[in-house]
Structure formats: structure tokens, C-alpha cells
C-alpha distance (Angstrom), angle and dihedral (degrees) to the residues before:
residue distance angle dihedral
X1 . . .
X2 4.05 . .
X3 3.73 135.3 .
X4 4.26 80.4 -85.2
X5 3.72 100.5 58.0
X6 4.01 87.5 62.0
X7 3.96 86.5 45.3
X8 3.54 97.5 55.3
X9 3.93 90.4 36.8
X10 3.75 109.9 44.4
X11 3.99 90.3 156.2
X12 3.67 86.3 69.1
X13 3.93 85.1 56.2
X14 3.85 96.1 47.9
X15 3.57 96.0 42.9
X16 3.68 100.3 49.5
X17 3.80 91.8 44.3
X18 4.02 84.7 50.1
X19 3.98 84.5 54.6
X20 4.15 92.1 54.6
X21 3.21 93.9 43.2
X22 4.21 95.0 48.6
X23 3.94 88.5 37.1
X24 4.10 88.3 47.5
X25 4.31 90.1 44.0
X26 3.62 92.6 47.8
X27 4.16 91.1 47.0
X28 3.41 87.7 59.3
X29 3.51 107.2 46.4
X30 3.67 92.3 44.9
X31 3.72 127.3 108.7
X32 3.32 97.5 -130.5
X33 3.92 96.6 51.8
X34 3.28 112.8 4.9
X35 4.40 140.6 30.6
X36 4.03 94.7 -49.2
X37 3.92 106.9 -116.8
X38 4.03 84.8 121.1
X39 4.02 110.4 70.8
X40 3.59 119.4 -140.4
X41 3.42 96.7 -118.1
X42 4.10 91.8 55.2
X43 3.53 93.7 46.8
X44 4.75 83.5 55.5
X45 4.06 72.4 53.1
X46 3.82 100.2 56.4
X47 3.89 96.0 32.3
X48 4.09 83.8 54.8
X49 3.53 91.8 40.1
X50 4.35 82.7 55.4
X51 3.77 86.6 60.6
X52 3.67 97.7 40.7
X53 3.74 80.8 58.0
X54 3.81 93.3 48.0
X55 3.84 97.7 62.4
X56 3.59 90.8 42.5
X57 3.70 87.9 60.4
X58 3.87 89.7 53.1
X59 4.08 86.1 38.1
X60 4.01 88.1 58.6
X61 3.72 89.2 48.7
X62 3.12 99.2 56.7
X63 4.42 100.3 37.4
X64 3.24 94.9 24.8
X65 3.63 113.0 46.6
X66 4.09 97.9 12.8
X67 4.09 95.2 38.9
X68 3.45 93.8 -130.2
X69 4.24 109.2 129.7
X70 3.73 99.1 -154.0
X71 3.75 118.4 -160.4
X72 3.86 92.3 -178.3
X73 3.80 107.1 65.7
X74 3.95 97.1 95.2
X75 4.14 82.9 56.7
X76 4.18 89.8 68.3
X77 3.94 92.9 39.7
X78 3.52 88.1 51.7
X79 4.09 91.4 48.6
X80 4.14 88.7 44.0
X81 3.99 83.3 61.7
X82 3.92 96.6 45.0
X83 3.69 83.6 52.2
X84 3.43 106.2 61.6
X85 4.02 88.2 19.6
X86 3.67 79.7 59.3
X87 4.23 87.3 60.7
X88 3.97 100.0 37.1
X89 3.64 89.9 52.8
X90 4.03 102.1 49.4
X91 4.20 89.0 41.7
X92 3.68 89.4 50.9
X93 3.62 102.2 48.4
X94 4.33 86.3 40.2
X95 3.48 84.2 65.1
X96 3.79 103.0 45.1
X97 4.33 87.6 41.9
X98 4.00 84.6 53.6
X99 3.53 92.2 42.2
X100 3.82 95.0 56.2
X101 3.73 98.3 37.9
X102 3.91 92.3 48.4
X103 3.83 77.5 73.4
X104 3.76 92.3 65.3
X105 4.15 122.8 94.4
X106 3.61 97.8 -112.4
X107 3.67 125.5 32.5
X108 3.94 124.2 -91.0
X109 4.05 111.7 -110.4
X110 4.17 112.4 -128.2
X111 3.72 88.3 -98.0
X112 3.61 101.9 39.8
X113 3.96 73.1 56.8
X114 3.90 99.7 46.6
X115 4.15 87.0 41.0
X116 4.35 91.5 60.8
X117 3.66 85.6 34.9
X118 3.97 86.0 60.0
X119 3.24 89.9 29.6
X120 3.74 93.5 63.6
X121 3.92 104.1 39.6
X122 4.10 92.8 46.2
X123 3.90 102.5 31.7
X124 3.25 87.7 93.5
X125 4.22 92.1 63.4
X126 3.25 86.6 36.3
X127 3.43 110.3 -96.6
X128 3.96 149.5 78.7
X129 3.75 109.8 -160.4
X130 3.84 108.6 106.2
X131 3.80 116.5 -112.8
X132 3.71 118.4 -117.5
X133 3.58 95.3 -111.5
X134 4.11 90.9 56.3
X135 4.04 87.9 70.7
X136 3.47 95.3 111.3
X137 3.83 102.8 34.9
X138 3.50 91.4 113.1
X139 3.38 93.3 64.0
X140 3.94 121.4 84.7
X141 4.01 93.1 -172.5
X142 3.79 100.6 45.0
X143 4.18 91.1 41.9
X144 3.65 87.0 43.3
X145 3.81 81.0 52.9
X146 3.81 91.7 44.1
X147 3.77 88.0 56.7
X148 3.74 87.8 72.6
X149 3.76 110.9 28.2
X150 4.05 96.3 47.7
X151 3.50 92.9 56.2
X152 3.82 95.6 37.1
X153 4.20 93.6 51.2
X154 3.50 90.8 49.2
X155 3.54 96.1 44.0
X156 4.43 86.4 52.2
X157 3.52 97.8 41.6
X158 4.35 83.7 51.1
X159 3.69 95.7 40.2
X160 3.83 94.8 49.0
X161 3.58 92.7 45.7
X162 3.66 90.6 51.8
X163 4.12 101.5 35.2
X164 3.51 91.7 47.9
X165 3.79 92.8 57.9
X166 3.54 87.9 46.6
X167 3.82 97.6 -117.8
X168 3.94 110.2 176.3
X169 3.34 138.3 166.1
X170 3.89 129.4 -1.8
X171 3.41 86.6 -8.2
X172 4.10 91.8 62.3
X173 4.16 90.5 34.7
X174 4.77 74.6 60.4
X175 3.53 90.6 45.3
X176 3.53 92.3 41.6
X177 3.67 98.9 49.6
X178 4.27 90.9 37.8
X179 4.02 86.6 66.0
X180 3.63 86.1 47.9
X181 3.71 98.9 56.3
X182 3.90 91.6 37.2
X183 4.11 85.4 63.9
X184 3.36 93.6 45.9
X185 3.70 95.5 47.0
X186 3.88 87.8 52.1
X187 3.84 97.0 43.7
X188 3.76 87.1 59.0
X189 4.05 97.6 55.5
X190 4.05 108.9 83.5
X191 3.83 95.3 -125.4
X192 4.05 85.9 68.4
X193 3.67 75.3 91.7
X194 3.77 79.8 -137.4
X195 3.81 91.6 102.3
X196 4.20 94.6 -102.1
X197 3.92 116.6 -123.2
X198 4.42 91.8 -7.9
X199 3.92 82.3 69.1
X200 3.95 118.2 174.5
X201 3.51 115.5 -41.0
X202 3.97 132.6 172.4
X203 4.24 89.5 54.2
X204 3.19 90.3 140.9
X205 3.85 103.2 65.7
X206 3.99 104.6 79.6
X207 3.71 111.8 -142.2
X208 3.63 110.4 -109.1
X209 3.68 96.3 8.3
X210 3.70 122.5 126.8
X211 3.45 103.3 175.0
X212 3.66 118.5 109.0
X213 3.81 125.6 -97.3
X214 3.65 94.7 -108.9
X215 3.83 87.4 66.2
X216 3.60 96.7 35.5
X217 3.77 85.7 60.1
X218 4.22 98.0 52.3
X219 4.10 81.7 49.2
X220 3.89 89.6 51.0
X221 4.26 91.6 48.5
X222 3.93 90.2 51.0
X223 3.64 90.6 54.0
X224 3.95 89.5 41.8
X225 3.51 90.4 50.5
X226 4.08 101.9 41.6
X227 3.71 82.5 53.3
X228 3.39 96.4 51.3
X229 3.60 91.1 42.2
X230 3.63 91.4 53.5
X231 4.18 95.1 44.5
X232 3.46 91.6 50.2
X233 3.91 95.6 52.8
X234 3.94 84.3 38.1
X235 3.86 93.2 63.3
X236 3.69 95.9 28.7
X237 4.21 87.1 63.4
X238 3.74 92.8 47.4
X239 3.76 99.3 45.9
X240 4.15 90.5 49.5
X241 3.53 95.6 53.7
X242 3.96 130.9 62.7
X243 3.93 89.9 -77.3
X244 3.73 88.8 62.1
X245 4.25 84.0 47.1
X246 3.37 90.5 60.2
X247 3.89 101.6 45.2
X248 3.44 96.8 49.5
X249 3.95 94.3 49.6
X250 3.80 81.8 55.6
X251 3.33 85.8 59.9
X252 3.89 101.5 52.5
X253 3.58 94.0 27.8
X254 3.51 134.3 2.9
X255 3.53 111.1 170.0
X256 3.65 85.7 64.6
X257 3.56 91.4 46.4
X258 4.14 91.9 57.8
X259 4.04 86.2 31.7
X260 4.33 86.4 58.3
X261 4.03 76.6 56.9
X262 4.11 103.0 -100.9
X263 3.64 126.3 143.7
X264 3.63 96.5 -116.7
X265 3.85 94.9 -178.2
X266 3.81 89.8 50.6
X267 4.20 92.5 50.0
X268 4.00 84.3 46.3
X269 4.15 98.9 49.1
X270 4.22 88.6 39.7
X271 4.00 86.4 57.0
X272 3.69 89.1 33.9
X273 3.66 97.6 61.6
X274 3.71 94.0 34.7
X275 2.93 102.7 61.9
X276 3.95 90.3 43.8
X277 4.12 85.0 61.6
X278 3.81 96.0 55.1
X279 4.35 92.0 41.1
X280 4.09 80.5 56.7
X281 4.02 95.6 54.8
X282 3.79 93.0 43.0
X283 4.02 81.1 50.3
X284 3.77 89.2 46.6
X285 3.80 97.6 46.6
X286 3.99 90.9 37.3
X287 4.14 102.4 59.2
X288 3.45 94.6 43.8
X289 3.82 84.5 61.6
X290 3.92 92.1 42.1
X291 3.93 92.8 43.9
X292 3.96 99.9 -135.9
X293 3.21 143.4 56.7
X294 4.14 130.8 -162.4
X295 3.61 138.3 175.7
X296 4.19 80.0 -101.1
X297 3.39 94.2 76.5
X298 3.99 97.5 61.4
X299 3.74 93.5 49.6
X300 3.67 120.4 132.4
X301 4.04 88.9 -112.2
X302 3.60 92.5 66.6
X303 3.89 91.6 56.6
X304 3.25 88.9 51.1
X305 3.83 102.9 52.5
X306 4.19 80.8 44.6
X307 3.69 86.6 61.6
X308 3.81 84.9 45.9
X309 3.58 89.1 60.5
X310 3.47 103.5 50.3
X311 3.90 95.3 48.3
X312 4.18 89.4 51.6
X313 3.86 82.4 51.4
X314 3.49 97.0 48.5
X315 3.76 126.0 -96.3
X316 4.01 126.7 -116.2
X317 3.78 83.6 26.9
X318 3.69 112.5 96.7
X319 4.15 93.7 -163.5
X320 3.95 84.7 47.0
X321 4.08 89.9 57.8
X322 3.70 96.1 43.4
X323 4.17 83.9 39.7
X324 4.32 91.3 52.3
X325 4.01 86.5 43.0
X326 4.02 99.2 49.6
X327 3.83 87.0 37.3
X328 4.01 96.2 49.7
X329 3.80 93.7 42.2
X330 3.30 109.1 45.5
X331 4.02 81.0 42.6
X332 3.86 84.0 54.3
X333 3.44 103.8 56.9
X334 3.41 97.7 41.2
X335 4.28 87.3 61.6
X336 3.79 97.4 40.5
X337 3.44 82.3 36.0
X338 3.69 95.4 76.3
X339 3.70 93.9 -121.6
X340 3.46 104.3 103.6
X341 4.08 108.1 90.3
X342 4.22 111.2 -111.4
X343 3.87 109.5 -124.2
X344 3.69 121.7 -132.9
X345 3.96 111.9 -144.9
X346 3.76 86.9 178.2
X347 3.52 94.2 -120.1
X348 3.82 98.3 46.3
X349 4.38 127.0 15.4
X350 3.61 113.1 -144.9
X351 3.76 112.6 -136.3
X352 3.55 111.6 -163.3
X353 3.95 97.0 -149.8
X354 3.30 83.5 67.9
X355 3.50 104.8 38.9
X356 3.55 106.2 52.8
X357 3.30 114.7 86.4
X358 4.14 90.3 58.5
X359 3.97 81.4 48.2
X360 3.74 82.5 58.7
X361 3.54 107.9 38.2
X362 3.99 90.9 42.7
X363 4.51 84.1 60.4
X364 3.09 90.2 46.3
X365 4.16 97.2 57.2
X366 4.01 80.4 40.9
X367 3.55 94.9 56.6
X368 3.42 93.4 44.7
X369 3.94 99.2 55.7
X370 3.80 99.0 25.0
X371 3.80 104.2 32.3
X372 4.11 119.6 24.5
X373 3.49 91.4 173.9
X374 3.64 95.0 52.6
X375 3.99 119.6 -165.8
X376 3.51 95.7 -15.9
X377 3.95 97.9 56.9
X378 4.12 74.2 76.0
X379 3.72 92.4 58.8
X380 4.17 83.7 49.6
X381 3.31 91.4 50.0
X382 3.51 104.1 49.5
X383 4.23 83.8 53.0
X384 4.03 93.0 53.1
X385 3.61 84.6 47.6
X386 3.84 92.0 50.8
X387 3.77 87.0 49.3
X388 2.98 98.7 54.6
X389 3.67 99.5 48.2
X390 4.01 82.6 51.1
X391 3.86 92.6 60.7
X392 3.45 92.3 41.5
């Protein structure tokens, strides 16, 4: 990425210098960090609203630019967060088991330790032998490591499976969404070993940490925003350069693409499973921040309203999905929120809890037929208008 790249792509400039500058405003207004006019609990908002942006960024790469509508991507965010959910939760209770049987007259053995420890996370499904899969859960580096490779295998093994059989279009978006539910469906029985509907809980207390949760929360939007800083200009590099060439003739046409002698199933799984990598750190950084995880969150629903998202923002414009994401959420909360004022029609009050998910889906139908290029054909227009005025 030379002096050139930035050249030819001054957006990337603007928008990550928009990004320090937010990140650096929100720092200082913060209670943990800075003059407290930002709550705590809004700055958990904007640091998950950072990785909500993230996978939207990887979600535009790989509908917007490769063609490929993906109804999938929220299932490897979600396993990113069970990952390193999977570590924060067995440190955390390891230090509240040794903490309580410290108290008794003779000290606890390791595995009269590791049995309460068990004891404690999978009581509640009845059980307190660790799962095979929780091996490495007292490891920070190998489930950091995990946060990446799970997601990324499964995403191969499912992309070449489905690329080699030449799978496109609604079709894939089924197939797609199918593995979705089938992970969800799993999560939530009890043998998962993943503790079924109860999920991980307590994320957000960091082992070892005794700093309150008003700073833990500024730490958590740096990293949000460096990694969304860094995806961004990730993706923006590749799509400028011949890769990006490639993908998007995929898009419009790829029997010429494999006729001009490309392996279109090999562009396809690379952007596949890419994209599935950067979806799980968002999910890793974003449920720390929310505190719990459940099999909910990978359901297909939430891959669709992600798709949602990006097409409001703008699709094939990576500030236009991060733009329809921040937009949306923050949106979002405030009308589930309870903060947007009900409206009495006399014969009928609108209650916006209730309410907004038509709101939603009725913008995104609008978009769609009235505005393709979604928030960010305002951005475009504002720079032919600017042009114009130039020439003038």
C-alpha cells in the first residue's frame, strides 16, 4: 500500500481521519476517560456500532464488489464471540471458584478446582465435565487464534463445497442461510457443550482487570475502531487493484471472467473466507462490549437485516456500508430503546418498539426501487455538484 494507493483513493484518507477524529471526540467526552457528557452505556453503543460497521465492510466486499449476497456472515461473527467468550468466561469464573475455595481449611487440588470451575459454567445444563471443544479455553493466544481459524475452516470447507458445484445466486444466498440456521439450531441444544439457549454471559468483566467499566469501554472502542480502521483500508487495497478487477467482473459477468482464463471458484472461496475472518473479529470485539452471547445472535435473521444495512448504505461503496450500518444502528437503539416519543393518532398510539422493524423493512424496499445507491449516492451527489460548480 504505497504513497499511490492513497492518491488514487482519497476516501480511504477522509474516512479514516473521520474515524480518529470520532474515536478521539468520543475519548474525551467519555466518563471513563474524558469530561463525562458520554454515558458508559452509549459509549458500549458506539464501540458495538464500530463492529457492526466492520462486518459490513467485509459484507460489501463480498455482495457488493464480488456479487455474491451472503446470508451467512452473522453465523462467523457470532462464532468469533463464542471464541473468545468461550476464554473470558472460564478465566472469570477460575478466579471466583479459587476465590471461594481459598476460604476452605485445606487447599483445593487442580481438579477439585477444574471440577467447580465446570461445575459452575455447565450446572446450569446440567453438567460439569468440560466439553471437548473447551480444551483450550484457558488459553488467551490459542482462543484468540480460534477466533480466526474456526470461522475461516468452516467458511473453506462451505465455500469449496459450494463454488466447486458452481452454486450462484439465490440458490447460494439458500445455501448460505441453511448453514446458518443449522448452527444456530445446534448452538441451542445443551450437548453443543456451549451451554444451549443460557449462552455466555459475564463477557464483559475482563479477567484480571480492575479498572472500572467506564474505562473498560473507551479501551474496547479503540480496539473497535483500529480494527475497523485497518479492515476498511484492508478491503479498500484489494478492491483497487487487479484483485478487485477480477471480483467485480465476476460480478457482471462471469463466464467471461473464467472464459479470460481465471479461476473463478478460487477468486470466490479467497473472498469467501476473508471476509468470514474479519465478520469473526468484529464478533469477537462486539460481545465483549454487549456482555452475552446466545445461539440468537447467529440466526439467519440477523444476516439478513446485515444485508439490510449495507444496501440502505449503499452497496459497492465501502463508506456507504459502514454509513447504512452506523446510521441504522444507532437509529435502532434509539427506537427499541424507548427514546423515541409514542404518537397518539387518537384512534391508534404508535409505539415505536413495536414499530420498527416495518419502519425498517419498508426503507429498505424504498431504497431498493427508488435509491440503488442508498445513503451514499448523497455523498456522490454532493461531489458532482461540487464539480460542477468547479467548472463553472
Amino acid at each position: 500500500m504505497n504513497r499511490s494507493f492513497i492518491v488514487r483513493n482519497p476516501s480511504v484518507l477522509i474516512f479514516l481521519s473521520i474515524l480518529a477524529v470520532f474515536t478521539l471526540t468520543v475519548t474525551l467526552f467519555s466518563e471513563g476517560l474524558g469530561i463525562g457528557l458520554i454515558s458508559t452505556s452509549f459509549v458500549k453503543t458506539l464501540g458495538k456500532t464500530l463492529c457492526l460497521c466492520l462486518i459490513a465492510v467485509a459484507m460489501d466486499l463480498i455482495w457488493g464488489y464480488a456479487g455474491i449476497l451472503s446470508l451467512g456472515h452473522f453465523a462467523f461473527f457470532g462464532l468469533g464471540g463464542y471464541m473468545v467468550g468461550m476464554w473470558l468466561m472460564y478465566e472469570r469464573t477460575q478466579q471466583i471458584v479459587e476465590a471461594s475455595l481459598a476460604e476452605g481449611v485445606l487447599p483445593a487440588t487442580p481438579e477439585e478446582v477444574k471440577a467447580a470451575i465446570g461445575n459452575q459454567i455447565f450446572g446450569v445444563v446440567g453438567s460439569n465435565e468440560f466439553p471437548i471443544i473447551w480444551a483450550f479455553s484457558d488459553s488467551l493466544v490459542l482462543q484468540l487464534a480460534l477466533v480466526v481459524l474456526v470461522p475461516g475452516v468452516l467458511a473453506l470447507v462451505f465455500g469449496w463445497l459450494a463454488f466447486r458445484s458452481r452454486v450462484t445466486g439465490v440458490y447460494l444466498s439458500i445455501l448460505t442461510q441453511a448453514m446458518t440456521l443449522g448452527l444456530s439450531l445446534y448452538l441451542f441444544q445443551n450437548a453443543s457443550g456451549l451451554r444451549g439457549n443460557n449462552g455466555l454471559s459475564g463477557l464483559q468483566n475482563l479477567p484480571g482487570i480492575t479498572a472500572p467499566q467506564s474505562v473498560v469501554s473507551v479501551w474496547f472502542l479503540w480496539a473497535s475502531a483500529v480494527a475497523l480502521g485497518l479492515g476498511y483500508l484492508l478491503i479498500a487495497w484489494l478492491v483497487s487493484g487487479k484483485f478487485g478487477s477480477v471480483v467485480r467482473g465476476i460480478r457482471d459477468n462471469e463466464a467471461r471472467v473464467r472464459f479470460l482464463g481465471y479461476s473463478v471458484e478460487h477468486y470466490k472461496l479467497v473472498v469467501f473466507a476473508l471476509t468470514a475472518c474479519i465478520a469473526a473479529v468484529a464478533g469477537a470485539l462486539y460481545y465483549p462490549q454487549a456482555g452475552i452471547i446466545n445461539p440468537a445472535e447467529v440466526a439467519p435473521i440477523a444476516s439478513i437485516y446485515l444485508a439490510v444495512w449495507v444496501a440502505i448504505g449503499g452497496r459497492g461503496r465501502l463508506y456507504g456500508a459502514v454509513i447504512g450500518t452506523a446510521f441504522v444502528s444507532l437509529v435502532s437503539s434509539w427506537f427499541t430503546g424507548g427514546q423515541a416519543p409514542d404518537v397518539n393518532l387518537g384512534i391508534y398510539t404508535i409505539k415505536w418498539v413495536d414499530w420498527w422493524l416495518v419502519l425498517l423493512g419498508m426503507s429498505f424496499v424504498l431504497v431498493t426501487l427508488f435509491a440503488p445507491k442508498g445513503l451514499s449516492g448523497i455523498i456522490d451527489l454532493l461531489g458532482r455538484l461540487r464539480t460542477r460548480k468547479d467548472q463553472a
